[in-house]
DSSP file (Angstrom, degrees, kcal/mol; ACC not computed):
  #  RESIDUE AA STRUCTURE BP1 BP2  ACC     N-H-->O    O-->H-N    N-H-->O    O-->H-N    TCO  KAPPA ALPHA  PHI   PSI    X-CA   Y-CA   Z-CA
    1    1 A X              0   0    0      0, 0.0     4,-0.3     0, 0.0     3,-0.2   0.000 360.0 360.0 360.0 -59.1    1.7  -10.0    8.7
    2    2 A X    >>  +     0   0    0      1,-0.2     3,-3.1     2,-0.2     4,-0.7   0.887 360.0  57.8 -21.4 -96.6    1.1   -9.2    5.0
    3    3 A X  H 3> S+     0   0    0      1,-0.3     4,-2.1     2,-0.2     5,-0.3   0.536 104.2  47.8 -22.4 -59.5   -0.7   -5.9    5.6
    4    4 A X  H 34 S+     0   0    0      3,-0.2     4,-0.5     2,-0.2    -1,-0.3   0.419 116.4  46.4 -70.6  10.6    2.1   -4.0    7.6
    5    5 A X  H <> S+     0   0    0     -3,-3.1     4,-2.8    -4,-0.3    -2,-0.2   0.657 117.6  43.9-108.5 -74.8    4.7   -5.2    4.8
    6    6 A X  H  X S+     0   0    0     -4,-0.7     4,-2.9     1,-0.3    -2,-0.2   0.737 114.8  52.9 -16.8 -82.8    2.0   -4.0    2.0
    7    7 A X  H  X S+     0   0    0     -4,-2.1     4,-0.8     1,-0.3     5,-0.3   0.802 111.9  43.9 -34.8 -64.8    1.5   -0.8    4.1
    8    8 A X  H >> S+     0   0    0     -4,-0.5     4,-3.9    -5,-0.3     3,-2.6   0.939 103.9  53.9 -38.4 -63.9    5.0    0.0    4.2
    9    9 A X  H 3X S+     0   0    0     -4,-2.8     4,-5.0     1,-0.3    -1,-0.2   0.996 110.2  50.8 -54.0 -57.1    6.2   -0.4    1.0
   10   10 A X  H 3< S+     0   0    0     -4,-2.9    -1,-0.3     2,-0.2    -2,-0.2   0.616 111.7  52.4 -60.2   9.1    2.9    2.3   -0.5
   11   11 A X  H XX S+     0   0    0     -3,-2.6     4,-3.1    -4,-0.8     3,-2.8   0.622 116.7  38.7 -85.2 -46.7    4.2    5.0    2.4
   12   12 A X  H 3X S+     0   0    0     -4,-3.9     4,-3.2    -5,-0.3    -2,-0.2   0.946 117.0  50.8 -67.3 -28.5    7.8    4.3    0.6
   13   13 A X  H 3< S+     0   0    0     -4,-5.0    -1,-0.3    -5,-0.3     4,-0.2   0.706 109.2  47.1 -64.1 -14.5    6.1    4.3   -2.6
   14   14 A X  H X> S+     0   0    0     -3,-2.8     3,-1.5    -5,-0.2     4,-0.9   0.858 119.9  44.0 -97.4 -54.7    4.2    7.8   -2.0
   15   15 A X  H 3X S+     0   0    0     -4,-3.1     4,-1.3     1,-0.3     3,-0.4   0.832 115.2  41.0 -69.5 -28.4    7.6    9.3   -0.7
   16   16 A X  H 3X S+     0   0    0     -4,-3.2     4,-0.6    -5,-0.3    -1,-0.3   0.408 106.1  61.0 -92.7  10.5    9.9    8.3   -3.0
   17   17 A X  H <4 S+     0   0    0     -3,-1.5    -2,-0.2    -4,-0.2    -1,-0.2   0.560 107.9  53.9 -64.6 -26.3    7.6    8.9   -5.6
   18   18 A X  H  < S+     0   0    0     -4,-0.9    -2,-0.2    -3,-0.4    -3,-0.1   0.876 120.0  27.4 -42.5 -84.2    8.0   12.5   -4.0
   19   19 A X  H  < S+     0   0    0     -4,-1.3     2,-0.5    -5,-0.2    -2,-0.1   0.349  89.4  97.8 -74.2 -22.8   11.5   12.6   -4.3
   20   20 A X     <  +     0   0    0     -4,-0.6     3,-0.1     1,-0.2    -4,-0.0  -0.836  30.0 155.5-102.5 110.5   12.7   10.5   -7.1
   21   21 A X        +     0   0    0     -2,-0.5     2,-1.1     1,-0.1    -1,-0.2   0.489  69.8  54.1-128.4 -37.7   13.4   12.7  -10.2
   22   22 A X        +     0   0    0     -3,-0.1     2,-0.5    91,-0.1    -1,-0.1  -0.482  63.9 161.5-123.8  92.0   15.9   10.5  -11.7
   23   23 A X        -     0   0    0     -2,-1.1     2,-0.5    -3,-0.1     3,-0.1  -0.669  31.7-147.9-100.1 172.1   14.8    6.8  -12.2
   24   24 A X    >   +     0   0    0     -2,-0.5     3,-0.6     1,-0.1    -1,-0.1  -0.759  29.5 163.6-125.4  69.9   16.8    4.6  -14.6
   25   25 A X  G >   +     0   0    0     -2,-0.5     3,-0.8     1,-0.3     4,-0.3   0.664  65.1  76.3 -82.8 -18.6   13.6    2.4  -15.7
   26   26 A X  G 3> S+     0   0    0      1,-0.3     4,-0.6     2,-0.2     3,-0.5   0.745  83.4  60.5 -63.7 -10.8   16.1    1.2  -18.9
   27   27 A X  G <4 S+     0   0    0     -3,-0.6    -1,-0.3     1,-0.3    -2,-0.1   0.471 102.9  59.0 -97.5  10.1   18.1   -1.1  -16.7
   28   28 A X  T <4 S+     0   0    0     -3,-0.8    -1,-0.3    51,-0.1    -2,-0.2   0.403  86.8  70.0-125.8 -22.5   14.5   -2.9  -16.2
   29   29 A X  T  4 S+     0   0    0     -3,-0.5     2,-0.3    -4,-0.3    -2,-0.1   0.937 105.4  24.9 -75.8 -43.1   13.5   -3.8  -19.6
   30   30 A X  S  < S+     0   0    0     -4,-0.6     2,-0.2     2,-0.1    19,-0.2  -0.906  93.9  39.8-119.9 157.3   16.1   -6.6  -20.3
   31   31 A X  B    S-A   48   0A   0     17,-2.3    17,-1.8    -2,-0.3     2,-0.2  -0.618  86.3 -34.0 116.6-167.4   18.2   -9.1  -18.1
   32   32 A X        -     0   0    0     15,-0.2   106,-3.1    -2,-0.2   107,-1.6  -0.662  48.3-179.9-114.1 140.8   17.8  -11.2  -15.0
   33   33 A X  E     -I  137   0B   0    104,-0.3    13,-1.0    -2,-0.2     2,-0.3  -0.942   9.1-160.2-148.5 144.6   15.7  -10.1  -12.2
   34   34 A X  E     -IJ 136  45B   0    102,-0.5   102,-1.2    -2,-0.2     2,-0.4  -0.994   4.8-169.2-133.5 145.2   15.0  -12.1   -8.7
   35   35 A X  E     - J   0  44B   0      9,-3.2     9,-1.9    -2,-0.3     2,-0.4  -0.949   8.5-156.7-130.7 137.0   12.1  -11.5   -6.5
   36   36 A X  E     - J   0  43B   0     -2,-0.4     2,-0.7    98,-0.3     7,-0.2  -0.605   0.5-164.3-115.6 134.2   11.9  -12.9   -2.9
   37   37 A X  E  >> - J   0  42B   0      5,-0.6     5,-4.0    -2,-0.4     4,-1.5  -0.876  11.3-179.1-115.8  96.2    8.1  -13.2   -1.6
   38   38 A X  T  45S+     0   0    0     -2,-0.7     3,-0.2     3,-0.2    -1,-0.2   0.957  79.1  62.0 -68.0 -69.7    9.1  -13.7    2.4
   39   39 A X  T  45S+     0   0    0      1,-0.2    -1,-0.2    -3,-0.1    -2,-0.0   0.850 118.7  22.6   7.0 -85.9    5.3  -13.9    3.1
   40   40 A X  T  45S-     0   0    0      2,-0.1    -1,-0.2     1,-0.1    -2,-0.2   0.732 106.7-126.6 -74.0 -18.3    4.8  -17.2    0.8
   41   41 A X  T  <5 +     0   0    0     -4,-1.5    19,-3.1    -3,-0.2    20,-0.4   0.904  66.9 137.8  48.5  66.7    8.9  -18.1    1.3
   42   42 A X  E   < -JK  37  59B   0     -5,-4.0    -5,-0.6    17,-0.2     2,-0.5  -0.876  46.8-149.6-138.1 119.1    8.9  -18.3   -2.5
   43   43 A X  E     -JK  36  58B   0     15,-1.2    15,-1.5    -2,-0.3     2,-0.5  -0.752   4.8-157.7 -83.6 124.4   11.6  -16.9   -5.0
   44   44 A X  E     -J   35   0B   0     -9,-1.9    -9,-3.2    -2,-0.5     2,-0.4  -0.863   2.0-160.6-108.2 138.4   10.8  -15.8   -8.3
   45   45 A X  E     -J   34   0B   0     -2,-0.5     2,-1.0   -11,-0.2    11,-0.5  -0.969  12.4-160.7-108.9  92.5   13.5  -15.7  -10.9
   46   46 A X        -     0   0    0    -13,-1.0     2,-0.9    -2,-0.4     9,-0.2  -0.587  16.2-174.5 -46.1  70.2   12.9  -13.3  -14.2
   47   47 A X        -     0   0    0     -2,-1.0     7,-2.5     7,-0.3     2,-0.7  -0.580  19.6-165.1 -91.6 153.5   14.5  -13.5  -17.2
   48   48 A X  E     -AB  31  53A   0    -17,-1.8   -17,-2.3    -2,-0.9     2,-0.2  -0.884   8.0-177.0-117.4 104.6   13.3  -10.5  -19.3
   49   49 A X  E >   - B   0  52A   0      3,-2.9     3,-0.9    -2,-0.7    25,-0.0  -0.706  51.0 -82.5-108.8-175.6   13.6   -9.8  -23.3
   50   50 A X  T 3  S+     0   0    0      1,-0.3     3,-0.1    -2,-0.2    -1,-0.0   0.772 126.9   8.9 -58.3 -44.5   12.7   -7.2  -25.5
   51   51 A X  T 3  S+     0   0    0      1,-0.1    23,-0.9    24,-0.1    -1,-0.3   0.286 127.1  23.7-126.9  17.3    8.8   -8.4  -25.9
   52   52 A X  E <   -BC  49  73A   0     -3,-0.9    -3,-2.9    21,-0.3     2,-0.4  -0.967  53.3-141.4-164.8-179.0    8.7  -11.2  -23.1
   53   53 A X  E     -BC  48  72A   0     19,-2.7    19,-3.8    -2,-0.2     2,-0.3  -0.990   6.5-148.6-158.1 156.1    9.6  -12.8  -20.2
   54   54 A X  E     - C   0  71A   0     -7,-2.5    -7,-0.3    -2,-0.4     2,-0.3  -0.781  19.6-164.3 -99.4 151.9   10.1  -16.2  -18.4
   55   55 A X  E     - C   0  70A   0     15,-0.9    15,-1.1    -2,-0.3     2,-0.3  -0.922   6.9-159.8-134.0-177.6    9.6  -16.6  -15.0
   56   56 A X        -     0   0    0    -11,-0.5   -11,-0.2    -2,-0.3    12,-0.1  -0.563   9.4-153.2-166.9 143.3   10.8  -19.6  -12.3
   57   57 A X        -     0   0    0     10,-0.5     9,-0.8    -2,-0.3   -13,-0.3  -0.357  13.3-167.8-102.2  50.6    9.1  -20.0   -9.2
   58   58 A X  E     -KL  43  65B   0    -15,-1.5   -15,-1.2     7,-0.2     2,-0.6  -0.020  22.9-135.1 -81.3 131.6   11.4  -21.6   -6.6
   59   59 A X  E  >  -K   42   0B   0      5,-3.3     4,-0.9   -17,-0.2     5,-0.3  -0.650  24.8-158.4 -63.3 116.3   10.2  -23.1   -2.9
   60   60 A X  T  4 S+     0   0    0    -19,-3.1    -1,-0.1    -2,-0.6   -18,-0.1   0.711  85.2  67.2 -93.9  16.4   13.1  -21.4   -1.0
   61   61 A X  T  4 S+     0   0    0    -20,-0.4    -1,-0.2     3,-0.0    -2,-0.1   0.800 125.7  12.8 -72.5 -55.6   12.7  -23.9    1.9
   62   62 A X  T  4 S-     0   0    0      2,-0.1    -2,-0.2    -4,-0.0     3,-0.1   0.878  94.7-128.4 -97.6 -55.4   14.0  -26.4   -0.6
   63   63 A X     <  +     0   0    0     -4,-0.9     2,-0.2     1,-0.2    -3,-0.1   0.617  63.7 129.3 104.4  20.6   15.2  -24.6   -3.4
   64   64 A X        -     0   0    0     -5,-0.3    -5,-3.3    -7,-0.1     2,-0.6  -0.442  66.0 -91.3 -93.9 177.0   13.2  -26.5   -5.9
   65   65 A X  B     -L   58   0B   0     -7,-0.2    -7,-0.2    -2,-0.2     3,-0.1  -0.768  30.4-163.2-105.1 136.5   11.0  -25.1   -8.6
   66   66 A X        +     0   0    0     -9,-0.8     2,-0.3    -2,-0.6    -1,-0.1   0.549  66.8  17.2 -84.8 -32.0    7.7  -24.7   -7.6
   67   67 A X  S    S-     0   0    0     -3,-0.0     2,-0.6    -8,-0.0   -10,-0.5  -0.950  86.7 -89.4-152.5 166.5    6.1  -24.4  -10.6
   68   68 A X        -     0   0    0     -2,-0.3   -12,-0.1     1,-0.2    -2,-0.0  -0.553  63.5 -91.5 -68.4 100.4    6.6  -25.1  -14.3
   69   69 A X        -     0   0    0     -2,-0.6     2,-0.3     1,-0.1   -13,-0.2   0.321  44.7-138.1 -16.0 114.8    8.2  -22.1  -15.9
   70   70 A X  E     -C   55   0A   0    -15,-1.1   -15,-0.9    -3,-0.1     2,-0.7  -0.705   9.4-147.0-102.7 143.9    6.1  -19.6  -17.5
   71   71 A X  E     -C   54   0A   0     -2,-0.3    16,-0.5   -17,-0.2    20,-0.4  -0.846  21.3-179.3-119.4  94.0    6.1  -17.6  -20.4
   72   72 A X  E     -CD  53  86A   0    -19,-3.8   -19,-2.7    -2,-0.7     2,-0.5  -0.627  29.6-117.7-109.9 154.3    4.4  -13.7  -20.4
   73   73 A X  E     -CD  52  85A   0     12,-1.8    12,-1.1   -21,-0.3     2,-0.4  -0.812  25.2-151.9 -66.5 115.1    4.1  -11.1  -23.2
   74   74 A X  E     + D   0  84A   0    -23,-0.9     2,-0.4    -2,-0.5    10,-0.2  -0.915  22.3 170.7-115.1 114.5    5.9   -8.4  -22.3
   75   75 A X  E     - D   0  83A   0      8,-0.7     8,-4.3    -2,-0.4     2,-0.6  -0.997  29.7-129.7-153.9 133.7    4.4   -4.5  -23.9
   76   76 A X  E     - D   0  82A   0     -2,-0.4     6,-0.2     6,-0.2     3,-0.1  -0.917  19.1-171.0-108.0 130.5    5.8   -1.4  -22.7
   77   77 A X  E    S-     0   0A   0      4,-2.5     2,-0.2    -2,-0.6     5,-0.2   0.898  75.2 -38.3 -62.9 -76.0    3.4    1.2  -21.6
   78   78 A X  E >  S- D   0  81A   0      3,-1.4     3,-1.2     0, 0.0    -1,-0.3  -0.599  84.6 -68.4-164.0 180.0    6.2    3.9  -21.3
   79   79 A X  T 3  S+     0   0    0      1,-0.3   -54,-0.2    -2,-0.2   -51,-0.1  -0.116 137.7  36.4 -98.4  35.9    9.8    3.7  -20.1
   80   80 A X  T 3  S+     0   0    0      1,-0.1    30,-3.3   -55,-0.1     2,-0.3   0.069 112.8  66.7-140.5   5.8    8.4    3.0  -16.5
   81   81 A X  E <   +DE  78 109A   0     -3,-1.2    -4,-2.5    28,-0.2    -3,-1.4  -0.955  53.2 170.0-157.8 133.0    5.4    1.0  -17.3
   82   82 A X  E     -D   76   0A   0     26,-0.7     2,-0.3    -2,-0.3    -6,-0.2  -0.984  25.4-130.4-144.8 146.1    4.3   -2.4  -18.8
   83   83 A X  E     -D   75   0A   0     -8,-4.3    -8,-0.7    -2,-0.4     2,-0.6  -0.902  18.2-166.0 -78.7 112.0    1.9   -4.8  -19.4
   84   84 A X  E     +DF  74 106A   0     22,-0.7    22,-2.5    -2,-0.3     2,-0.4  -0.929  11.2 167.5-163.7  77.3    2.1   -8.5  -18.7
   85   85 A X  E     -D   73   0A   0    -12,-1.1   -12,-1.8    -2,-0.6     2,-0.8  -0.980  43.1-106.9-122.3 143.3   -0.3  -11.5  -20.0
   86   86 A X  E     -D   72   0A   0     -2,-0.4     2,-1.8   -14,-0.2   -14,-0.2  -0.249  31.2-134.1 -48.0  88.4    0.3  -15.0  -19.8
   87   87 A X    >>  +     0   0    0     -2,-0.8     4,-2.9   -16,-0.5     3,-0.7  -0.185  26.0 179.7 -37.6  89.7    1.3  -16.4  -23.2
   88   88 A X  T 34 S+     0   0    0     -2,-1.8    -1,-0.2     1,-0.3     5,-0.2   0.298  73.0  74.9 -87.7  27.6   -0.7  -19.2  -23.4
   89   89 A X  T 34 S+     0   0    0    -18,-0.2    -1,-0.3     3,-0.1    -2,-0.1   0.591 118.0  28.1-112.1 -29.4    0.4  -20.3  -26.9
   90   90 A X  T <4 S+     0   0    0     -3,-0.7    -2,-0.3   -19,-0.3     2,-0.2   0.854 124.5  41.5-106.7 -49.2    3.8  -21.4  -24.4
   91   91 A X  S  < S-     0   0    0     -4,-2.9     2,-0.7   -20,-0.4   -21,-0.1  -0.582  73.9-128.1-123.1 169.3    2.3  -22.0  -21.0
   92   92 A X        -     0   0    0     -2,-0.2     2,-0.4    -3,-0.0    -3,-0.1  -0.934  35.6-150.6-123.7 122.6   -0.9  -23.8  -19.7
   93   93 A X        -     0   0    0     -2,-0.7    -5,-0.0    -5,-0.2    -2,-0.0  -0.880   8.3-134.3 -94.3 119.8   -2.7  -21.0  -17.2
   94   94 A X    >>  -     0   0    0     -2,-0.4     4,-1.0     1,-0.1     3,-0.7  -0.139  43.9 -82.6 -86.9 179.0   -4.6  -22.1  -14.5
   95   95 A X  H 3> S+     0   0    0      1,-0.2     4,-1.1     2,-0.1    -1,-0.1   0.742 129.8  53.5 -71.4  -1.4   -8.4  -20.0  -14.0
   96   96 A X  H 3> S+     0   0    0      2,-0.1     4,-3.8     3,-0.1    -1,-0.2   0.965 107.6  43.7 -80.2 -41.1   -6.6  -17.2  -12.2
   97   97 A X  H <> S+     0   0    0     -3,-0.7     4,-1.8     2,-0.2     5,-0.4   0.997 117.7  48.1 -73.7 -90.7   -4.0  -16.5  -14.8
   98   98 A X  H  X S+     0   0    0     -4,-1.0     4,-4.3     1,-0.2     5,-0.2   0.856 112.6  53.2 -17.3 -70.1   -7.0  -16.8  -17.9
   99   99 A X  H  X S+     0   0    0     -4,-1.1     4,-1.9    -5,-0.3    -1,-0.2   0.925 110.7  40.8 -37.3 -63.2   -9.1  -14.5  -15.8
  100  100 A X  H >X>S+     0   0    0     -4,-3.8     4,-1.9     1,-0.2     5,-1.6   0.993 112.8  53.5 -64.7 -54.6   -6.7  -11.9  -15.4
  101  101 A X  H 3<5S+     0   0    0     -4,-1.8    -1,-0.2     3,-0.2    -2,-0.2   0.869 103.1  58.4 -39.5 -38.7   -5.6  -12.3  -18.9
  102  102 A X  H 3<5S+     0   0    0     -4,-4.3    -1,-0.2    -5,-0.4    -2,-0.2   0.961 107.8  55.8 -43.8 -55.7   -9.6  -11.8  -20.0
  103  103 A X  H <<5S-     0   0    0     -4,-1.9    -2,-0.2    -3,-1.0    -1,-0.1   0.801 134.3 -86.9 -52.9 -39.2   -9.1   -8.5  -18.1
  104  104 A X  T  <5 -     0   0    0     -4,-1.9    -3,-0.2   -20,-0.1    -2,-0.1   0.400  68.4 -97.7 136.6   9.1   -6.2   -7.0  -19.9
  105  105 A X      < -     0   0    0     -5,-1.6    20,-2.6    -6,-0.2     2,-0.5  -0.206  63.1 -39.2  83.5-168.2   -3.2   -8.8  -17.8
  106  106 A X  B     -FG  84 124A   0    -22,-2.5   -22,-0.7    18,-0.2    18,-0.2  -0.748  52.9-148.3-106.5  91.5   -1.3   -7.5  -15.1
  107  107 A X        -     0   0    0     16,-0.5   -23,-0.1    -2,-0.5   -24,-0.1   0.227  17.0-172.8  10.2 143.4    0.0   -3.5  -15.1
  108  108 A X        -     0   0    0     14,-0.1   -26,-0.7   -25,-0.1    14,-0.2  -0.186   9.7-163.7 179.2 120.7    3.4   -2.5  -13.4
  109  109 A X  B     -E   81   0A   0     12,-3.4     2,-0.3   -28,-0.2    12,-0.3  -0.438  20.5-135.4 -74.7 124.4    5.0    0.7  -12.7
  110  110 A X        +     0   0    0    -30,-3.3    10,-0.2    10,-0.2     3,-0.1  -0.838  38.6 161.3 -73.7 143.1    8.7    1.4  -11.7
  111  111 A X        +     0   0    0      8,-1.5     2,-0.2     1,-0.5    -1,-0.2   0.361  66.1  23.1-118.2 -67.3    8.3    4.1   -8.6
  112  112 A X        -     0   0    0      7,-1.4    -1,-0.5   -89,-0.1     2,-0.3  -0.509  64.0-169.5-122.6 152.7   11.3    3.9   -7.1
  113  113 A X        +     0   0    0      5,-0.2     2,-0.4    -2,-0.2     5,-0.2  -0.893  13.9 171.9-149.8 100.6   15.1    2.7   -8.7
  114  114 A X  B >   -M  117   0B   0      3,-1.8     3,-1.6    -2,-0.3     2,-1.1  -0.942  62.5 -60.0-128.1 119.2   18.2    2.1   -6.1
  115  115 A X  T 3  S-     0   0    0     -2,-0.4     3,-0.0     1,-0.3    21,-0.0  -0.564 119.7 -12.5  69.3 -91.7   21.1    0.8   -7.4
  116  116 A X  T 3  S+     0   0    0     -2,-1.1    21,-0.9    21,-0.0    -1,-0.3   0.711 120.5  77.8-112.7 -45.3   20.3   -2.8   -8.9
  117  117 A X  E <   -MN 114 136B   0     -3,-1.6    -3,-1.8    19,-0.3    19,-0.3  -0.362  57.6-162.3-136.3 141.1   16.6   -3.2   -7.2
  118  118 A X  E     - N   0 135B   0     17,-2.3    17,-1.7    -5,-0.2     2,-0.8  -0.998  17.5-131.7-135.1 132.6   13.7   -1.8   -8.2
  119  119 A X        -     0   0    0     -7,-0.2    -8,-1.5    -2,-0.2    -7,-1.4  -0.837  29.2-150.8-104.2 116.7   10.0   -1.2   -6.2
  120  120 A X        -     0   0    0     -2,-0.8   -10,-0.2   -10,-0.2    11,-0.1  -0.680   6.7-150.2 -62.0  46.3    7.5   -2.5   -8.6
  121  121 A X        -     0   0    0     -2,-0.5   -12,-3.4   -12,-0.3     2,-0.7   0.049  30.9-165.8 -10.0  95.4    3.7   -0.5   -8.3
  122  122 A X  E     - H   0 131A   0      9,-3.8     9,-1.1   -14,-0.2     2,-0.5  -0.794  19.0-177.7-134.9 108.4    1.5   -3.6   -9.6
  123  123 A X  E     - H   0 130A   0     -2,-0.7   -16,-0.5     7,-0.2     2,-0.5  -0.655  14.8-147.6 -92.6 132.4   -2.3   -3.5  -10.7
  124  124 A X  E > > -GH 106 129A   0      5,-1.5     5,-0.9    -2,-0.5     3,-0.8  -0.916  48.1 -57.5-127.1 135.6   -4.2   -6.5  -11.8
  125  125 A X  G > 5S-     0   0    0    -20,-2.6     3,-0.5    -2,-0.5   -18,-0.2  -0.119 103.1 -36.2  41.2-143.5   -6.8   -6.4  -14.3
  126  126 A X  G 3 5S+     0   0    0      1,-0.2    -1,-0.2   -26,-0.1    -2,-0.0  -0.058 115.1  98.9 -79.1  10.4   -9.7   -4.1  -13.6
  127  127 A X  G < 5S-     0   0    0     -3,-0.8    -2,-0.2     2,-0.1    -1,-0.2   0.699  78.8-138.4 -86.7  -1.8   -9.5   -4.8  -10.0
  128  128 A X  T < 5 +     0   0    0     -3,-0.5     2,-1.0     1,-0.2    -3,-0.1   0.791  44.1 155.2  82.9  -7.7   -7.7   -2.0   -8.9
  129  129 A X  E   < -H  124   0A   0     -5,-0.9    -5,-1.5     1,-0.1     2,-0.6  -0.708  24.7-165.2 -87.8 116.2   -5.6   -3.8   -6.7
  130  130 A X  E     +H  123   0A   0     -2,-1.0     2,-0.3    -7,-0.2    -7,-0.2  -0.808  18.3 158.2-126.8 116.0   -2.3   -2.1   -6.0
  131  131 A X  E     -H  122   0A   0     -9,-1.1    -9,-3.8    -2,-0.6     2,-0.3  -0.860  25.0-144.6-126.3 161.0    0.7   -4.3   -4.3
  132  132 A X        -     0   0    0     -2,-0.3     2,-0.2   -11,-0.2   -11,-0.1  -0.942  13.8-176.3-129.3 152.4    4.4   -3.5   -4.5
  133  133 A X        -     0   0    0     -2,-0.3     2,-0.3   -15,-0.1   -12,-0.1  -0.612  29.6-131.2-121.3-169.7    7.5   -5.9   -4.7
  134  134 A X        -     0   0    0    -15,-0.2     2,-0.3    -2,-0.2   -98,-0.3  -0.929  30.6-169.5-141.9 136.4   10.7   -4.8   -4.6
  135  135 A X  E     - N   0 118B   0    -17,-1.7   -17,-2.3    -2,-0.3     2,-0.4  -0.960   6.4-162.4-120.9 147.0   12.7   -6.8   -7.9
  136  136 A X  E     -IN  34 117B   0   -102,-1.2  -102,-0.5    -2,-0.3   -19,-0.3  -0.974  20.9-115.8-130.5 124.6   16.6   -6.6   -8.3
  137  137 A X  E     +I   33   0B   0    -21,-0.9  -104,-0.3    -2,-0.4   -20,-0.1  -0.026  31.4 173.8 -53.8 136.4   18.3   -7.3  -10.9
  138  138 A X              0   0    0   -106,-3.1  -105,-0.2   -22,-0.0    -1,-0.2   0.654 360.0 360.0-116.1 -16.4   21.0  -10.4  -11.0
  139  139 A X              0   0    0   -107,-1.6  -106,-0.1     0, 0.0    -2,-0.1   0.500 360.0 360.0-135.0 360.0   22.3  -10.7  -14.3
């Protein structure tokens, strides 16, 4: 089930990568951002400042929080691209979250910008591994 969601979203990311001359990547740096992972049926809640960000995990079966609210370093690449590592002076990381932070953190590209929502191009560490969300702004 994953894979044909994955797949889809990189064909829309190669075409509207295409096509998309005017993205608005500013409206992405600060504010309140929700992202719904249908897959795991888990919502993540963003809030975003200038040089970090919190996020929320919520179960959406229940609507409780799923895990303890975490606390990232937030460093902009370019006005479409940023870097991401687990502040661990604020949050206790478990050995995936350390690992990737050993690597250099987590990557992520705006490709595409409609209207509030944005699809998020997201590489972690030195693996190479390229997934998309789709994030939309709430606040």
């Amino acid at each position: 089930m994953k894979f044909p969601i994955i797949t889809t979203l990189l064909l829309l990311l190669g075409t509207v990568n295409t096509y998309s001359q005017k993205l608005n990547c500013q409206d992405f740096r600060t504010g309140k951002f929700e992202l719904i992972d249908e897959i795991n049926q888990q919502k993540y809640i963003y809030e975003r400042f200038e040089n970090f960000q919190t996020e929320e995990t919520f179960d959406m079966k229940t609507g409780k929080v799923f895990e303890e609210k975490g606390y990232y370093i937030l460093t902009w690449i370019n006005d479409c691209e940023y870097n991401l590592k687990l502040d661990t002076t604020k949050t206790k990381g478990d050995d995936i979250a350390l690992a990737v932070n050993a690597r250099g953190g987590v990557n992520s590209r705006i490709v595409f910008v409609d209207g509030s929502c944005a699809v998020i191009a997201v590489t972690i560490a030195d693996e190479k591994i390229e997934t998309a969300y789709g994030m939309c702004k709430i606040d």
